[in-house]
N, CA, C and O atoms as CSV, one atom per row, in Angstrom:
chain,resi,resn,atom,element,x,y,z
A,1,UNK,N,N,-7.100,53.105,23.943
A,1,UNK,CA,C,-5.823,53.438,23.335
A,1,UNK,C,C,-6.094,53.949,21.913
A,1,UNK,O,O,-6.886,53.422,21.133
A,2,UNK,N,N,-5.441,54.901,21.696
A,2,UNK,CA,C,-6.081,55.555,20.128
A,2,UNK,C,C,-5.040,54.852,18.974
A,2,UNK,O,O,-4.058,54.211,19.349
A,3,UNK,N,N,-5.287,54.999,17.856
A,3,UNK,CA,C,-4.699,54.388,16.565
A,3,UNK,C,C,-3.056,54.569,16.890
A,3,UNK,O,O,-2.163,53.725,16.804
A,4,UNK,N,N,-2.996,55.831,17.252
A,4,UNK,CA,C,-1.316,56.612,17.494
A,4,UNK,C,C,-0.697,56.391,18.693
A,4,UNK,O,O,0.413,56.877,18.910
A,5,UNK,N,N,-1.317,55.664,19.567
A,5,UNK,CA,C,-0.974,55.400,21.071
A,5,UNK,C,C,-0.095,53.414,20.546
A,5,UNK,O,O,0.945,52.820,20.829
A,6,UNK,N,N,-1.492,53.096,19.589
A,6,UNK,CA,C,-1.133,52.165,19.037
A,6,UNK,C,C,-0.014,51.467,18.401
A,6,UNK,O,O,0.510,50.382,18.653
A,7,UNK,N,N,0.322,52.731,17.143
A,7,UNK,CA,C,1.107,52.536,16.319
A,7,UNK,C,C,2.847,52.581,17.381
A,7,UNK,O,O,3.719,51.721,17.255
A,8,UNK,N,N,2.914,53.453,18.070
A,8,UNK,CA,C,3.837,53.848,18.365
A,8,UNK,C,C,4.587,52.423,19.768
A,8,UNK,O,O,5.723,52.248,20.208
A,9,UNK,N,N,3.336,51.757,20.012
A,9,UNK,CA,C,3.567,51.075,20.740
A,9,UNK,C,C,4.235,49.542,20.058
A,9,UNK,O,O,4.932,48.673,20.582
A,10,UNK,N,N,3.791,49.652,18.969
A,10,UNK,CA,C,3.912,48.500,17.590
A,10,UNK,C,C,5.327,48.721,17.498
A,10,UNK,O,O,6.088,47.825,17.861
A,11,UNK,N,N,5.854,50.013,16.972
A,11,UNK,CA,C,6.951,50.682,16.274
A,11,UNK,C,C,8.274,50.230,17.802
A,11,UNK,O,O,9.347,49.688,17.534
A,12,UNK,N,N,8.023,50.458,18.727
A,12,UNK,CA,C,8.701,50.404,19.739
A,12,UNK,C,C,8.981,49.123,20.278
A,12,UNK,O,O,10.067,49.058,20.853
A,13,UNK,N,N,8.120,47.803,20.247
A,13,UNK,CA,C,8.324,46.666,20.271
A,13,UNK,C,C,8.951,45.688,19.392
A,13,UNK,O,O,9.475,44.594,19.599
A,14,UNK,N,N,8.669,46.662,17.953
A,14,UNK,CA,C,9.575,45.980,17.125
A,14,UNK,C,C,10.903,46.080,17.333
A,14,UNK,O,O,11.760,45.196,17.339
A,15,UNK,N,N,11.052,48.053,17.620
A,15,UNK,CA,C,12.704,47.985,17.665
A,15,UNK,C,C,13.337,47.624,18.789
A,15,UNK,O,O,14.502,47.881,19.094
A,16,UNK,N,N,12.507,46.998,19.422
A,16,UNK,CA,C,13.827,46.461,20.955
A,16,UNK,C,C,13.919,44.942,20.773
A,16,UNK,O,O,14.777,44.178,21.215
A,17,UNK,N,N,12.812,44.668,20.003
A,17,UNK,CA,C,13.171,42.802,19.662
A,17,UNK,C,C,13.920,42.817,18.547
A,17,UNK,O,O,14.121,41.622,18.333
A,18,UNK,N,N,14.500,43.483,17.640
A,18,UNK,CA,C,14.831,43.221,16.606
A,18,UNK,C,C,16.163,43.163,17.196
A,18,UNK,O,O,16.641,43.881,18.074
A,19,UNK,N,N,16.940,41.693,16.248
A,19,UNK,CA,C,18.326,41.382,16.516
A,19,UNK,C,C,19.007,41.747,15.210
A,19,UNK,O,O,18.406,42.093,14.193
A,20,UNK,N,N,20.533,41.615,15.362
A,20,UNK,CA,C,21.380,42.052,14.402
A,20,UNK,C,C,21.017,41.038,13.235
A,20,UNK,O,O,21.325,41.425,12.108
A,21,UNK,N,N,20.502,39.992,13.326
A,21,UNK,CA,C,20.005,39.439,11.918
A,21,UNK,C,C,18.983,39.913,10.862
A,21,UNK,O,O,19.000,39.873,9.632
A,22,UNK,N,N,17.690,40.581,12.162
A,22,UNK,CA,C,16.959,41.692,11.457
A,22,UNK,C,C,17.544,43.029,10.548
A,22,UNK,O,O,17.277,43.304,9.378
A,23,UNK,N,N,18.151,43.526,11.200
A,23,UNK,CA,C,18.782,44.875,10.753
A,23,UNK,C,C,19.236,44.419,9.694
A,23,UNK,O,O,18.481,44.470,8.723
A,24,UNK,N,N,20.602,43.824,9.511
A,24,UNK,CA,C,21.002,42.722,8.204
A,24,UNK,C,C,20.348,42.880,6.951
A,24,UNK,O,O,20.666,43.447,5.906
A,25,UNK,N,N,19.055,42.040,7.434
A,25,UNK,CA,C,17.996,41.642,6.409
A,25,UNK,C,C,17.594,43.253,5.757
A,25,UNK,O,O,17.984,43.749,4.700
A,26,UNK,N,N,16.714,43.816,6.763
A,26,UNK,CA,C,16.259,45.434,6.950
A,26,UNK,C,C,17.499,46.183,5.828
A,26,UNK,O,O,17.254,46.697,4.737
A,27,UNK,N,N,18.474,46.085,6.311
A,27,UNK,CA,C,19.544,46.856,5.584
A,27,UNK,C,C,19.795,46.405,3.782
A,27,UNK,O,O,20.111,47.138,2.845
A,28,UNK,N,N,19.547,45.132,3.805
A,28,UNK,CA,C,19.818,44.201,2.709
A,28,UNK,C,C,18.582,44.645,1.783
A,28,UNK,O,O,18.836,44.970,0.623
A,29,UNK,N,N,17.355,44.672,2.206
A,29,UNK,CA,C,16.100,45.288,1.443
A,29,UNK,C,C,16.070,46.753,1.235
A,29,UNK,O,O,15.568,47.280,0.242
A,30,UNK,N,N,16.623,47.382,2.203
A,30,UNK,CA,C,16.708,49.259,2.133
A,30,UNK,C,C,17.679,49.459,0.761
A,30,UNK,O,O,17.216,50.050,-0.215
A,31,UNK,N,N,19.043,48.930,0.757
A,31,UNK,CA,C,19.667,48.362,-0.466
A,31,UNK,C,C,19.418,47.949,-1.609
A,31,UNK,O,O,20.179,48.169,-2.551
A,32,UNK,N,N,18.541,47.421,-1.695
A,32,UNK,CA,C,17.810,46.529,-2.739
A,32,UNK,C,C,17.139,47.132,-3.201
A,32,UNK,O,O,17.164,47.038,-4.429
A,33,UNK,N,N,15.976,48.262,-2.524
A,33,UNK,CA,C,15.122,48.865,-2.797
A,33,UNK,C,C,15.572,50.180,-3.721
A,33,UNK,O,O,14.925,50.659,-4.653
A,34,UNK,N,N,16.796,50.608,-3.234
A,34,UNK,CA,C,17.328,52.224,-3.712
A,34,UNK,C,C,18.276,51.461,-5.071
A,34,UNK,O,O,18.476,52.054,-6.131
A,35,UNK,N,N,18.680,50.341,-4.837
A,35,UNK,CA,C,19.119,49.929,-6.128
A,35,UNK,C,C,18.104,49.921,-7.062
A,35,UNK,O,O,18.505,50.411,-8.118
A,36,UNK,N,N,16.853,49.532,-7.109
A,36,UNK,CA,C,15.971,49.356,-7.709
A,36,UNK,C,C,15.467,50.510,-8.781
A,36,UNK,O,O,15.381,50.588,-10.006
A,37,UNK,N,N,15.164,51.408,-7.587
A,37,UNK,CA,C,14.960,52.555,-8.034
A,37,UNK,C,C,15.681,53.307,-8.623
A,37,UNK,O,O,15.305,54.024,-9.550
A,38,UNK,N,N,16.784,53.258,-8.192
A,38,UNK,CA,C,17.911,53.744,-8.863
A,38,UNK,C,C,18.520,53.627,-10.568
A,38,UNK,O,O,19.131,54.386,-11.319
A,39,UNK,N,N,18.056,52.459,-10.646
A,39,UNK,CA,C,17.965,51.577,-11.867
A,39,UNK,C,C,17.168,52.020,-12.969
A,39,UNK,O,O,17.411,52.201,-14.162
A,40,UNK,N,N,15.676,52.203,-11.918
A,40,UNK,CA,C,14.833,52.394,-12.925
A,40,UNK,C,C,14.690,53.754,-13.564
A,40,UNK,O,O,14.194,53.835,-14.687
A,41,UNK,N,N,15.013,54.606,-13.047
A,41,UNK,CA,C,15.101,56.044,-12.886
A,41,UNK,C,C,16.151,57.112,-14.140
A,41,UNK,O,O,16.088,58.179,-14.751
A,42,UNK,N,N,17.246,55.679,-13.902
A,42,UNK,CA,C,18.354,55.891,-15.024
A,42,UNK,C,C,18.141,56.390,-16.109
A,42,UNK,O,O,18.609,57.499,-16.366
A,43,UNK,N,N,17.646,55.939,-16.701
A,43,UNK,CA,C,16.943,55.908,-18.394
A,43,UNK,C,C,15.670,56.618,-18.640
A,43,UNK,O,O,15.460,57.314,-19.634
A,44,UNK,N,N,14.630,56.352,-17.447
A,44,UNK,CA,C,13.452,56.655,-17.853
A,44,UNK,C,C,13.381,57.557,-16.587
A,44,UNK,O,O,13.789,57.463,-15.429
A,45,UNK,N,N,12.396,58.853,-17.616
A,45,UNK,CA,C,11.684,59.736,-16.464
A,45,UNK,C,C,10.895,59.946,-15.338
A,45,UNK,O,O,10.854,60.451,-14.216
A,46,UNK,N,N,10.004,59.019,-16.577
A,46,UNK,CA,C,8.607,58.521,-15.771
A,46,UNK,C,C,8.243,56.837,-16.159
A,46,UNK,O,O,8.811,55.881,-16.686
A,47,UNK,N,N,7.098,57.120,-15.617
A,47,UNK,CA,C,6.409,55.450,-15.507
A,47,UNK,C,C,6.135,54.991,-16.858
A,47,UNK,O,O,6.349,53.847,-17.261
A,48,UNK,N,N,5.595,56.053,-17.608
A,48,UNK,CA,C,5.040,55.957,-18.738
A,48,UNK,C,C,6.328,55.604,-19.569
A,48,UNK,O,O,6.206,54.591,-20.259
A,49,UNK,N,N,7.484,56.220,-19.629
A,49,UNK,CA,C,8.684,55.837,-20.315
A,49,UNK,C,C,9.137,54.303,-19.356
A,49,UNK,O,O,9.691,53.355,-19.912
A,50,UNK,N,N,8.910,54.304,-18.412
A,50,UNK,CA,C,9.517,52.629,-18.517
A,50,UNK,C,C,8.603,51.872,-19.099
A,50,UNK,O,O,8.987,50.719,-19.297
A,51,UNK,N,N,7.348,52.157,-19.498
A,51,UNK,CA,C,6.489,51.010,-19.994
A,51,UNK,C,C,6.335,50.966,-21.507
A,51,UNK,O,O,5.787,50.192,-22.292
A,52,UNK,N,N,7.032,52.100,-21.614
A,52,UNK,CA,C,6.959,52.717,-22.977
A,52,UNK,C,C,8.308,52.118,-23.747
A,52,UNK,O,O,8.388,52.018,-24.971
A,53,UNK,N,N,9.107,51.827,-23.031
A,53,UNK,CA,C,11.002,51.810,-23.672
A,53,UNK,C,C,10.848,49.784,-23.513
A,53,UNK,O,O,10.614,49.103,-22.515
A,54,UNK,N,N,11.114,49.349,-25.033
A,54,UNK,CA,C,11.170,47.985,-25.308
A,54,UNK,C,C,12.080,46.911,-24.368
A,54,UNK,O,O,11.906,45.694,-24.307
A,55,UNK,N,N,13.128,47.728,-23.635
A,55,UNK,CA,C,14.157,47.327,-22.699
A,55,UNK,C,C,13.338,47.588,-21.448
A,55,UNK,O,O,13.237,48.637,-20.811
A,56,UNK,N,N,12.739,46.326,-21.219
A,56,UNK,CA,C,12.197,46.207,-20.240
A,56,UNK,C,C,12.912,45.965,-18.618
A,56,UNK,O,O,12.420,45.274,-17.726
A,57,UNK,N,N,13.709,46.451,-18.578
A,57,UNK,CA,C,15.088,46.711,-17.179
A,57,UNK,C,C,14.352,47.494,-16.119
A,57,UNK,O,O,14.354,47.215,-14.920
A,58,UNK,N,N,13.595,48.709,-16.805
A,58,UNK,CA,C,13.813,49.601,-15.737
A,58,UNK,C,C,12.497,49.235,-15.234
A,58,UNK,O,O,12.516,48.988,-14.028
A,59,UNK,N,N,11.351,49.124,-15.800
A,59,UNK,CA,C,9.918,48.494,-15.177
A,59,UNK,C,C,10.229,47.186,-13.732
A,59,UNK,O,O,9.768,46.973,-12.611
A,60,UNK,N,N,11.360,46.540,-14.714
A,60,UNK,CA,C,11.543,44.962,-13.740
A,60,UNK,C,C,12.075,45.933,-12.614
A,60,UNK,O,O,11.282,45.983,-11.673
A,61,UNK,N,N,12.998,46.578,-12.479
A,61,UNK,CA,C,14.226,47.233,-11.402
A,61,UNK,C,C,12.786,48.029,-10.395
A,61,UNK,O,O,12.495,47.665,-9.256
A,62,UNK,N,N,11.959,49.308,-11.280
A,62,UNK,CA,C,10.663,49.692,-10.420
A,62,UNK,C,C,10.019,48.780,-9.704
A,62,UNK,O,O,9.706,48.901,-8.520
A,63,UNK,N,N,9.794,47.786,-10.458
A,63,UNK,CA,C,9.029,46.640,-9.109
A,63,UNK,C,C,9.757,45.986,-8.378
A,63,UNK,O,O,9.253,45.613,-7.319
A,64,UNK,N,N,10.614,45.761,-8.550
A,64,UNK,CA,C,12.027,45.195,-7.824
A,64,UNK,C,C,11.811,46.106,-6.516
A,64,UNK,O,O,11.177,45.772,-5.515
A,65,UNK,N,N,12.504,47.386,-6.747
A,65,UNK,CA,C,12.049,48.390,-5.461
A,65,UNK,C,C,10.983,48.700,-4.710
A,65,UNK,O,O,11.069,49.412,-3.710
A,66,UNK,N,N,9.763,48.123,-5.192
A,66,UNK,CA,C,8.768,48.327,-4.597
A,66,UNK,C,C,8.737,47.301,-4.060
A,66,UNK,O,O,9.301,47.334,-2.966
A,67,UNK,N,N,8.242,46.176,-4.384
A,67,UNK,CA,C,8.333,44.454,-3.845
A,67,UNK,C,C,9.800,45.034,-2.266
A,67,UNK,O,O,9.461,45.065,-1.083
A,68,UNK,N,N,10.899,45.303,-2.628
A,68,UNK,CA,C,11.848,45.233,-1.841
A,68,UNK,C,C,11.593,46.312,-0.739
A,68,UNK,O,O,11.966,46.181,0.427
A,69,UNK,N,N,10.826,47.537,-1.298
A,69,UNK,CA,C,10.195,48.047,0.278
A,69,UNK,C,C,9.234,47.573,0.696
A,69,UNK,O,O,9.312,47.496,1.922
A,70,UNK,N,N,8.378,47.217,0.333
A,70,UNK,CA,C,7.031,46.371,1.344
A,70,UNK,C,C,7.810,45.636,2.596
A,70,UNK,O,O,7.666,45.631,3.818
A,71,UNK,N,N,8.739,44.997,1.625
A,71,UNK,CA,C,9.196,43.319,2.686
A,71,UNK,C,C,10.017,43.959,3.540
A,71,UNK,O,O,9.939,43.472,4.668
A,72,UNK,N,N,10.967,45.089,3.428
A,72,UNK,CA,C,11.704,45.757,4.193
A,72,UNK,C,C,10.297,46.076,5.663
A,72,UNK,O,O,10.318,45.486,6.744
A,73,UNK,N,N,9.612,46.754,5.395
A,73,UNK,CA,C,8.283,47.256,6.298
A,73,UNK,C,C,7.978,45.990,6.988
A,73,UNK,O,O,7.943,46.097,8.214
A,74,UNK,N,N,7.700,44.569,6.405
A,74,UNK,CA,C,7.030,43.511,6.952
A,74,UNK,C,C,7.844,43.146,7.927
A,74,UNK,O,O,7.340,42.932,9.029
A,75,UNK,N,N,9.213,43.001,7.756
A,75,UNK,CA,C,10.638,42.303,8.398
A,75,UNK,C,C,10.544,43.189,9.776
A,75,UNK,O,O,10.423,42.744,10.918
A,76,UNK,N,N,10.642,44.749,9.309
A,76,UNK,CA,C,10.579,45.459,10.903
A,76,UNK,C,C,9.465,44.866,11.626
A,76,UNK,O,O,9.650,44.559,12.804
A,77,UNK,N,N,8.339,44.663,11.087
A,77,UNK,CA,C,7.217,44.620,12.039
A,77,UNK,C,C,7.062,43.200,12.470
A,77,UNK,O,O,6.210,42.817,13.273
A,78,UNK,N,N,7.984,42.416,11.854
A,78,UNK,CA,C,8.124,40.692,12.090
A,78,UNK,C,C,7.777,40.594,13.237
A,78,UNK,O,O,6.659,40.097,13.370
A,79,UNK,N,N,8.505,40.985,14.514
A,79,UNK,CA,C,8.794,40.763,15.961
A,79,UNK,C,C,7.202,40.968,16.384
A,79,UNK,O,O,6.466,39.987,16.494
A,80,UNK,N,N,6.797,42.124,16.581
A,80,UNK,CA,C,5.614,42.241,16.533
A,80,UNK,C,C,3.954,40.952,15.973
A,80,UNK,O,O,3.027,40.563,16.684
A,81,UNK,N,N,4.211,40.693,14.644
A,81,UNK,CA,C,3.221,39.911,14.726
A,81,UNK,C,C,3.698,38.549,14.848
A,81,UNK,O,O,2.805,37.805,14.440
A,82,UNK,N,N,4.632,37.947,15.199
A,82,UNK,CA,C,4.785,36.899,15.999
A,82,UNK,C,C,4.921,36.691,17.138
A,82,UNK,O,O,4.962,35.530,17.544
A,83,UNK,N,N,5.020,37.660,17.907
A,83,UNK,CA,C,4.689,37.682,19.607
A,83,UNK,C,C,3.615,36.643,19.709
A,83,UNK,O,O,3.117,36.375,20.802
């Protein structure tokens, strides 16, 4: 079975086990995440200006969104590595 025979087989088991509590969650982090970003983006251009600007909001809000997509990714693939 190749890497892509793989993945797709991963991707497909997740989405038929996943219940409306998943999605929820999934939806609640997709949310979280664009808030995040959204946040951080506001004020500052770049990376260098959030690390740069003493109002440290938009750095916290950037990792906020990042932290909040990983776990979004982990949650889909939940079903999967607890089989």
């Amino acid at each position: 079975m190749t890497p892509t025979e793989q993945l797709i087989e991963v991707i497909t088991f997740s989405y038929e086990h996943s219940t409306w509590v998943t999605w929820l969650v999934m939806f609640m982090g997709v949310f979280q995440s664009v808030r995040g970003f959204g946040i951080a983006f506001r004020d500052n251009k770049t990376y260098a200006d959030m690390k740069a600007n003493p109002d440290k909001t938009g750095i916290a809000q950037f990792y906020t969104g990042i932290v909040a997509s990983i776990l979004t990714v982990v949650i889909f693939f939940l079903p999967y590595l607890i089989q």
